[in-house]
TORKOL-4160 file (C-alpha; in steps of 0.2 Angstrom, whole numbers, padded with zeros to 4 digits, m for minus):
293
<pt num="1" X="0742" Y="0498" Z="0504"/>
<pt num="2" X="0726" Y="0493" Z="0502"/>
<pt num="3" X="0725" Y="0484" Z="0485"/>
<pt num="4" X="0737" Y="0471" Z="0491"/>
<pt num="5" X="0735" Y="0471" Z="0510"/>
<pt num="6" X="0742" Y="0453" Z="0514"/>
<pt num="7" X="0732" Y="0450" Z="0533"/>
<pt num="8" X="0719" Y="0436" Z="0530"/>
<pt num="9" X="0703" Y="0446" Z="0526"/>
<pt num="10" X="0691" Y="0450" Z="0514"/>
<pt num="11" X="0697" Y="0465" Z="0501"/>
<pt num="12" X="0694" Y="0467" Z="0485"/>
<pt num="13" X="0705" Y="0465" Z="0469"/>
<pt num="14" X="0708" Y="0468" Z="0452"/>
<pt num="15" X="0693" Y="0469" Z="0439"/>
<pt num="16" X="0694" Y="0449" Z="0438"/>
<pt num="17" X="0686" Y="0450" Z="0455"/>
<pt num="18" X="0668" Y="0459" Z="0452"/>
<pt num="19" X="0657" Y="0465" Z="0465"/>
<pt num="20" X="0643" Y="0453" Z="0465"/>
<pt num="21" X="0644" Y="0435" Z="0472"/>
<pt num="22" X="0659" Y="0424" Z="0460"/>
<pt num="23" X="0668" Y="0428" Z="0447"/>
<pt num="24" X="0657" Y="0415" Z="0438"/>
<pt num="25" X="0645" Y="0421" Z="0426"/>
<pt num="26" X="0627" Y="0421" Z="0431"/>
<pt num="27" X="0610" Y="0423" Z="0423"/>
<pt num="28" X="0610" Y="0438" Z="0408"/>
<pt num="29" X="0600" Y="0452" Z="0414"/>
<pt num="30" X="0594" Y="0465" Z="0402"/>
<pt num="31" X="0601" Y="0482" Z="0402"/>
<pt num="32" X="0589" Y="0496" Z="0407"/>
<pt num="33" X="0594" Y="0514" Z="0403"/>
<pt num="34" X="0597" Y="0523" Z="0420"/>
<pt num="35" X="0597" Y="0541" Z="0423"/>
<pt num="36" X="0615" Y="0549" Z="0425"/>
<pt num="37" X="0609" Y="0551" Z="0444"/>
<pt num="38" X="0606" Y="0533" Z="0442"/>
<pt num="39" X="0621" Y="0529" Z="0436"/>
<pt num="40" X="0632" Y="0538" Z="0448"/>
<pt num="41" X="0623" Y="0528" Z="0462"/>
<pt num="42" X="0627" Y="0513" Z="0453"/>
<pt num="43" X="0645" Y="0515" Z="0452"/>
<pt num="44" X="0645" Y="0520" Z="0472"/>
<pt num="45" X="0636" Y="0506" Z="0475"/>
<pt num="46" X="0648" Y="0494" Z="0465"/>
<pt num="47" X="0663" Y="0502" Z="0474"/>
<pt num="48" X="0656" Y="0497" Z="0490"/>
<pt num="49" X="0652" Y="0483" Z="0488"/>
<pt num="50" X="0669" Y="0478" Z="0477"/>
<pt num="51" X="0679" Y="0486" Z="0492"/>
<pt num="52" X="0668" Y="0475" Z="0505"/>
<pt num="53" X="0665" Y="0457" Z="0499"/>
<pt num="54" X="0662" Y="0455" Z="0519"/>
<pt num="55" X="0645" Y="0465" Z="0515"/>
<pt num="56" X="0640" Y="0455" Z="0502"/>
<pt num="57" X="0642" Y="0440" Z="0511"/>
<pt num="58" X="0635" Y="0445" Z="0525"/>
<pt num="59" X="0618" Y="0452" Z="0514"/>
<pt num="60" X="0617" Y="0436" Z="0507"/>
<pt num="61" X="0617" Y="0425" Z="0523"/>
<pt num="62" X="0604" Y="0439" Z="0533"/>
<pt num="63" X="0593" Y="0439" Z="0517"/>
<pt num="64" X="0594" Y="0418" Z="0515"/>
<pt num="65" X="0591" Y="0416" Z="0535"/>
<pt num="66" X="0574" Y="0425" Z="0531"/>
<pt num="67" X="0570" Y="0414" Z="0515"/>
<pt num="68" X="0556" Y="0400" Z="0523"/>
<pt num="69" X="0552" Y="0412" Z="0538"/>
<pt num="70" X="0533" Y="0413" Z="0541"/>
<pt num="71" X="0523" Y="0426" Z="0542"/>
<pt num="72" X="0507" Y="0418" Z="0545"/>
<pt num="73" X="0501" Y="0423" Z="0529"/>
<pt num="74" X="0499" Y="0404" Z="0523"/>
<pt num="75" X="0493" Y="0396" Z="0538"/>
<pt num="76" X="0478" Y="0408" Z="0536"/>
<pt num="77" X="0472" Y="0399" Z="0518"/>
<pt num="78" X="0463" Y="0387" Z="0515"/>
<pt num="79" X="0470" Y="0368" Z="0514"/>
<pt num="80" X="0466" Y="0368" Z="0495"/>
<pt num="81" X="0475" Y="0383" Z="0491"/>
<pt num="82" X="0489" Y="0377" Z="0503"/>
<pt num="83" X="0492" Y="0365" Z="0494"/>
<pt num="84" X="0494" Y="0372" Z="0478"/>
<pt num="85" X="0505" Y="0382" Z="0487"/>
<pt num="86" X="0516" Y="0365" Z="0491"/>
<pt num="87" X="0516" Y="0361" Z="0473"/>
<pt num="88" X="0525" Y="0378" Z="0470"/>
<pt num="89" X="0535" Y="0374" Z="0480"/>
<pt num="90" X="0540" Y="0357" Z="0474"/>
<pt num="91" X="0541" Y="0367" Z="0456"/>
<pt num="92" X="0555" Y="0381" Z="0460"/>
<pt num="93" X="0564" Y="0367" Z="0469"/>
<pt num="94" X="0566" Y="0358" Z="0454"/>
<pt num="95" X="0570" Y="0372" Z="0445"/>
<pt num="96" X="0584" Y="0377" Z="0459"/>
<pt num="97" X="0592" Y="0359" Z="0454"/>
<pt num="98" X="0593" Y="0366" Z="0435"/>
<pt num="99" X="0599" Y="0383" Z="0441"/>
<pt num="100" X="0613" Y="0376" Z="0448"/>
<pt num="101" X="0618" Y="0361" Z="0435"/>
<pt num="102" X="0616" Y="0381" Z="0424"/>
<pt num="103" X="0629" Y="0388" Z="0435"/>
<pt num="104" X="0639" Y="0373" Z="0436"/>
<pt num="105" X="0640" Y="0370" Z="0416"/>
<pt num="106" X="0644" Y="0389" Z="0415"/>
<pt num="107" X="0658" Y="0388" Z="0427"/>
<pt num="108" X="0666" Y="0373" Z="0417"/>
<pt num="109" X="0663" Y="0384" Z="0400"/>
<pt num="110" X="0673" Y="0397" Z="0409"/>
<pt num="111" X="0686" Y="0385" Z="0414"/>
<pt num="112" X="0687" Y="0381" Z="0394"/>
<pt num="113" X="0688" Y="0397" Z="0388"/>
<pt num="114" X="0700" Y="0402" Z="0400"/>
<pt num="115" X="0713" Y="0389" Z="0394"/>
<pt num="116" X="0710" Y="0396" Z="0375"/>
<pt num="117" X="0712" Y="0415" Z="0383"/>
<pt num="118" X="0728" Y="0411" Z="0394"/>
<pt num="119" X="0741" Y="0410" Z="0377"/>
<pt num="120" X="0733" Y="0428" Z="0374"/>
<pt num="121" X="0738" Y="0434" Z="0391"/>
<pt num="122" X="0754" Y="0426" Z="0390"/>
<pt num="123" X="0757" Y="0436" Z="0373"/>
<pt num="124" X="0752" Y="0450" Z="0383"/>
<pt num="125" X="0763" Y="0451" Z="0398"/>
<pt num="126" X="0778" Y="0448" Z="0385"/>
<pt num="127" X="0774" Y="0464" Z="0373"/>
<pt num="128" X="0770" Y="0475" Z="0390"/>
<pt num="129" X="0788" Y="0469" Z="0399"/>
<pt num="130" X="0797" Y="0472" Z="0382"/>
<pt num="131" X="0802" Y="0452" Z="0380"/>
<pt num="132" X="0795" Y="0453" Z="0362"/>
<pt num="133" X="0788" Y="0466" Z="0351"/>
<pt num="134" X="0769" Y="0463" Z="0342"/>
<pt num="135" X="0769" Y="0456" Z="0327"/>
<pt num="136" X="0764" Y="0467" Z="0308"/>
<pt num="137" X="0747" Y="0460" Z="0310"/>
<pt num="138" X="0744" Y="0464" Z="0327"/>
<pt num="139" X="0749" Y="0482" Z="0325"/>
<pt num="140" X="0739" Y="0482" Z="0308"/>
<pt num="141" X="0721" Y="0477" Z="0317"/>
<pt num="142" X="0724" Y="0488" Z="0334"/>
<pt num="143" X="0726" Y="0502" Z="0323"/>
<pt num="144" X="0711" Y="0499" Z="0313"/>
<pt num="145" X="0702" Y="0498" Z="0330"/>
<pt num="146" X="0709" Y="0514" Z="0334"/>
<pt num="147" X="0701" Y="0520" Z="0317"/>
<pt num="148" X="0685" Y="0513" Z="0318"/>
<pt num="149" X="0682" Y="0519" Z="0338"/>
<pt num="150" X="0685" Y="0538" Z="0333"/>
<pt num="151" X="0671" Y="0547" Z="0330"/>
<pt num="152" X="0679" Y="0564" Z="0321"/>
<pt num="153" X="0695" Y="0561" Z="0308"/>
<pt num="154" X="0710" Y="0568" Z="0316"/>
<pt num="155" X="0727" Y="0573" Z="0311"/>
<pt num="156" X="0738" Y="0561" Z="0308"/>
<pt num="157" X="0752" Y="0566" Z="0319"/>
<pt num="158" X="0770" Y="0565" Z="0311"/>
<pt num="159" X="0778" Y="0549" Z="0317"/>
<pt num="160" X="0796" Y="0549" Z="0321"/>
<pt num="161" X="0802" Y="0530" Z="0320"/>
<pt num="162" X="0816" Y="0535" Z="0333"/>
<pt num="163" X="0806" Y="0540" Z="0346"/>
<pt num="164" X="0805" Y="0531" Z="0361"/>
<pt num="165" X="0817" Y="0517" Z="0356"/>
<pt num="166" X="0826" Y="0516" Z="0373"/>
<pt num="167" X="0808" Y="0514" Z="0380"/>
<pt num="168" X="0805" Y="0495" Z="0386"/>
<pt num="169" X="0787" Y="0487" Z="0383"/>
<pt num="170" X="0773" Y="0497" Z="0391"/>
<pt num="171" X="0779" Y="0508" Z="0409"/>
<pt num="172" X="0765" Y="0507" Z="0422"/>
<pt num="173" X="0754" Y="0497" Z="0409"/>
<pt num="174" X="0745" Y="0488" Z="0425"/>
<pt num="175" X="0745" Y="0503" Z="0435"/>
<pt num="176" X="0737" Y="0512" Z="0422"/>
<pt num="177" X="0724" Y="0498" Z="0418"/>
<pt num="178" X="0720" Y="0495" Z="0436"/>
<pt num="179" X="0715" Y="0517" Z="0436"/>
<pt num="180" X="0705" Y="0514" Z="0423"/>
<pt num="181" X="0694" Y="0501" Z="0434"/>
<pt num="182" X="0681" Y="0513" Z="0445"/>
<pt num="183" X="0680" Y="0502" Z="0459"/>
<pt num="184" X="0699" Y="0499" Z="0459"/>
<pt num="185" X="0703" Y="0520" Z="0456"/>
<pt num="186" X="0695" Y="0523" Z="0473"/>
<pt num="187" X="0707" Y="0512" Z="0482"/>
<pt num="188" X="0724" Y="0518" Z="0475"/>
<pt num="189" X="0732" Y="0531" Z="0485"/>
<pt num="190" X="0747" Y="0540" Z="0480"/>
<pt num="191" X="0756" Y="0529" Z="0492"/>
<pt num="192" X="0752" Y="0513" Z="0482"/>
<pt num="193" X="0755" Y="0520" Z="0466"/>
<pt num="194" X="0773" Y="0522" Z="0469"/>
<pt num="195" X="0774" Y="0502" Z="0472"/>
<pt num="196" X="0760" Y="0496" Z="0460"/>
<pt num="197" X="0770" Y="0505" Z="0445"/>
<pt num="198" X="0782" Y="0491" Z="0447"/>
<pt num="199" X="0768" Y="0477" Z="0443"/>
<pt num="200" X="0773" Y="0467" Z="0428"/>
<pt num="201" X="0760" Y="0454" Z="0425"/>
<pt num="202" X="0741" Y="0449" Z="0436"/>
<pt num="203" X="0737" Y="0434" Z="0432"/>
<pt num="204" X="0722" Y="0421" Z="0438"/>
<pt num="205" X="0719" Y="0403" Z="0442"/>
<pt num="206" X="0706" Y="0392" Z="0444"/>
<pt num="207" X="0704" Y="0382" Z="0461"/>
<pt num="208" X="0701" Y="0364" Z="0464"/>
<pt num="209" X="0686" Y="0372" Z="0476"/>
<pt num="210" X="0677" Y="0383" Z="0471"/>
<pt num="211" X="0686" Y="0399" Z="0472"/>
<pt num="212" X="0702" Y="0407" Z="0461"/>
<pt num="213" X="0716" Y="0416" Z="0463"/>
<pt num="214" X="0725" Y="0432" Z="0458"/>
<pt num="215" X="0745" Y="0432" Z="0456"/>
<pt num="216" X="0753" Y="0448" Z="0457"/>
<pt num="217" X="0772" Y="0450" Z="0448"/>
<pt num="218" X="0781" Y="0463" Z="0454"/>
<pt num="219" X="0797" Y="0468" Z="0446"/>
<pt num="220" X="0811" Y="0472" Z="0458"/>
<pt num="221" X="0807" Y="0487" Z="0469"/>
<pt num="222" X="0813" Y="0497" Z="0485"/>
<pt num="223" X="0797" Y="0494" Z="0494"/>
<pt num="224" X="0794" Y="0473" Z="0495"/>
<pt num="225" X="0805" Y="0458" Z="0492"/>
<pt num="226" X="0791" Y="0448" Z="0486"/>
<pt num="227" X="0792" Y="0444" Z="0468"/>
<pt num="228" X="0775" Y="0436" Z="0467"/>
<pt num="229" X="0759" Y="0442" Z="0479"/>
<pt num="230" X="0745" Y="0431" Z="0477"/>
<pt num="231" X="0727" Y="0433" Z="0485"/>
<pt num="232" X="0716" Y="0418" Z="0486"/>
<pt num="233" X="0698" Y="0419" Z="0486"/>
<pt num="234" X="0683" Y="0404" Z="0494"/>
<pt num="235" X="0667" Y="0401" Z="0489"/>
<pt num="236" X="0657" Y="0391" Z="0501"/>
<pt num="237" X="0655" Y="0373" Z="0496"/>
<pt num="238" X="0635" Y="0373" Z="0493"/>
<pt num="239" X="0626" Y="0385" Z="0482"/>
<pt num="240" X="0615" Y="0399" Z="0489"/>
<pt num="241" X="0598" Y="0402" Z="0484"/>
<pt num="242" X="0596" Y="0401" Z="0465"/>
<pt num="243" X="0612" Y="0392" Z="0463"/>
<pt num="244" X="0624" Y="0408" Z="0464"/>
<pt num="245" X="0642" Y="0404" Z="0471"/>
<pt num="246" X="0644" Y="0411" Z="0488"/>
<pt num="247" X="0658" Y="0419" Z="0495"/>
<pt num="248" X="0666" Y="0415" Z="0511"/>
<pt num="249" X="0683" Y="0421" Z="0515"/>
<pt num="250" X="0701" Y="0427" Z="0507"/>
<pt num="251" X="0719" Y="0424" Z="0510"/>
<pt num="252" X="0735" Y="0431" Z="0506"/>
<pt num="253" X="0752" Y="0431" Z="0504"/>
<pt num="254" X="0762" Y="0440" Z="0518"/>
<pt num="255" X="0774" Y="0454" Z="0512"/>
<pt num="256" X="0790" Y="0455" Z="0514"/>
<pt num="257" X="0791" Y="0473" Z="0517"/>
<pt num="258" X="0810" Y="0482" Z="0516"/>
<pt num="259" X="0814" Y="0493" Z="0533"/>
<pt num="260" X="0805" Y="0509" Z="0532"/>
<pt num="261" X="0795" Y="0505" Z="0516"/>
<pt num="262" X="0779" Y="0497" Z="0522"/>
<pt num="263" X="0765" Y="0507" Z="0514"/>
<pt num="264" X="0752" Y="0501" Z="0527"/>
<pt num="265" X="0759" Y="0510" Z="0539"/>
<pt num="266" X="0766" Y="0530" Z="0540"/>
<pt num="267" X="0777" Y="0540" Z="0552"/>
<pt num="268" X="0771" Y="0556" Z="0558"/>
<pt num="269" X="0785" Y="0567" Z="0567"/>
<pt num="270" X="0776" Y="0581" Z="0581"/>
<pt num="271" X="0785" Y="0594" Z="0590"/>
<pt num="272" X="0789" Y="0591" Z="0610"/>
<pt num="273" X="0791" Y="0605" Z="0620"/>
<pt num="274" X="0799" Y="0602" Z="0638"/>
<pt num="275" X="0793" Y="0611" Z="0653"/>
<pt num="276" X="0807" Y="0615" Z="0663"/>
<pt num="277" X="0820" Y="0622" Z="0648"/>
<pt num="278" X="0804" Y="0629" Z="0637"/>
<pt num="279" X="0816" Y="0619" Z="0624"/>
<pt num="280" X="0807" Y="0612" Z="0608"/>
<pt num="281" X="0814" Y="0597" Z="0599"/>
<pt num="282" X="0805" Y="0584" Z="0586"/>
<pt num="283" X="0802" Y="0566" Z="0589"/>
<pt num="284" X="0794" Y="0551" Z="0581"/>
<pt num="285" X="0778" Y="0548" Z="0584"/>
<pt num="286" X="0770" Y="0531" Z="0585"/>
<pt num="287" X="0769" Y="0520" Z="0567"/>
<pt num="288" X="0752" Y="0524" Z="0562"/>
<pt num="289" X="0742" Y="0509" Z="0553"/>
<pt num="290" X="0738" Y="0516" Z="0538"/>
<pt num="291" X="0720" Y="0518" Z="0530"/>
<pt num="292" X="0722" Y="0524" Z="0511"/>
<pt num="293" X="0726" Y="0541" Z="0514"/>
């Protein structure tokens, strides 16, 4: 099950953990318009690097080992010009201190809109698990988006008031979301879907390091007795080049799987034919680790 796989290692999560260096906002970059081509090797490129934060970590530390590195090229000029080179230097380290006072500022903006967004995503988990239903207004507005998104009128579709009634909150609303999320689709097998259609609530918290971490509710199920999962994710305590969080490592919660339901692993039966009666009979073959089939 790799979207929850529990060992300690690097994996990737939900769209709360993108695929670039923290979760923390960094520099705005204009948008260019890239051909489809383009596009499509973006998205393989994201889901890659979403599935494998060990990559990026490991990019970042080859690339910064070879910031500094001489190439000769300014030993060859002359004094003046070398030291006009110095004073570049002395320049882009000052601005390094601002970048990372930036990053630092935007991680404590985060942090305070975060606090304003968490009595939204409480509101949330209750309407999707049926503890309360949204209000007039709330219904009023989504529709309106609804409205305003569609391009072509469409027929109204005759609403019948008793439909679905014994229906509680949104079923698979998680699962559904977490399909929606490219780098996320890739990773769910069929396999996983069975358990993650049980999720009731992800949330996320801040760290006192740098760092977060994601909670996974689970309902009860016939796969896990864990009612919470959670996966913890480190930044290193310095700043990389330019100020950019860091990552270092993840951890998470072992789960408690029920006999014969672990979905990291999958039985494969094969047919064993003995020599001296010519008599065929079937047997268990070893647990095989599974690797999202």
């Amino acid at each position: 099950m790799d979207v929850l796989q529990s060992n300690v290692r690097p994996t990737s999560t939900p769209q709360n953990t993108p695929a670039n260096a923290a979760p923390i906002s960094s520099r705005a970059q204009q948008p260019g318009v890239g051909t489809i081509k383009e596009e499509d090797m973006e998205r393989t490129a994201a889901g890659l690097f979403a599935a494998n934060p060990a990559l990026v970590a490991m990019m970042q530390n080859k690339l910064g080992s070879l910031v500094g590195r001489s190439s000769g090229y300014i030993e060859s000029l002359p004094a003046s010009v070398r030291r006009r080179v110095a004073g570049l230097k002395g320049v882009q380290k000052e601005h390094s201190k601002l970048e990372a006072e930036f990053q630092e500022e935007v991680l404590q903006l985060e942090k305070k809109y975060f606090a304003k967004f968490t009595p939204l995503y409480e509101m949330r988990q209750k309407i999707v698990n049926g503890a309360e239903e949204p209000s007039e207004e709330q219904v009023k507005i989504g529709e309106q988006q609804d409205e305003d998104d569609d391009d072509e009128d469409q027929p109204e579709a005759e609403l019948n008031k008793d439909e679905g009634k014994d229906v509680k909150g949104i079923p698979e609303f998680w699962l559904s979301a977490m399909k929606n999320q490219i780098s996320l689709a890739e990773m769910i097998t069929d396999r996983d879907e069975a358990a993650l259609q049980h999720l009731t609530d992800i949330r996320m918290e801040y760290l006192d390091r740098p760092g977060f971490r994601l909670i996974f509710e689970f309902e009860e199920n016939e796969f896990f007795t864990n009612k919470t999962i959670t996966k913890t994710y480190y930044y290193q305590e310095e700043n990389g080049y330019g100020g950019d969080f860091i990552y270092d490592h993840a951890e998470g919660d072992k789960i408690d799987w029920k006999a014969g339901k672990d979905l990291t692993v999958r039985v494969e039966s094969k047919k064993q034919r003995n020599k001296n009666t010519k008599q065929t009979r079937v047997v268990i073959a070893d647990r095989l680790r599974h690797l999202g089939e």
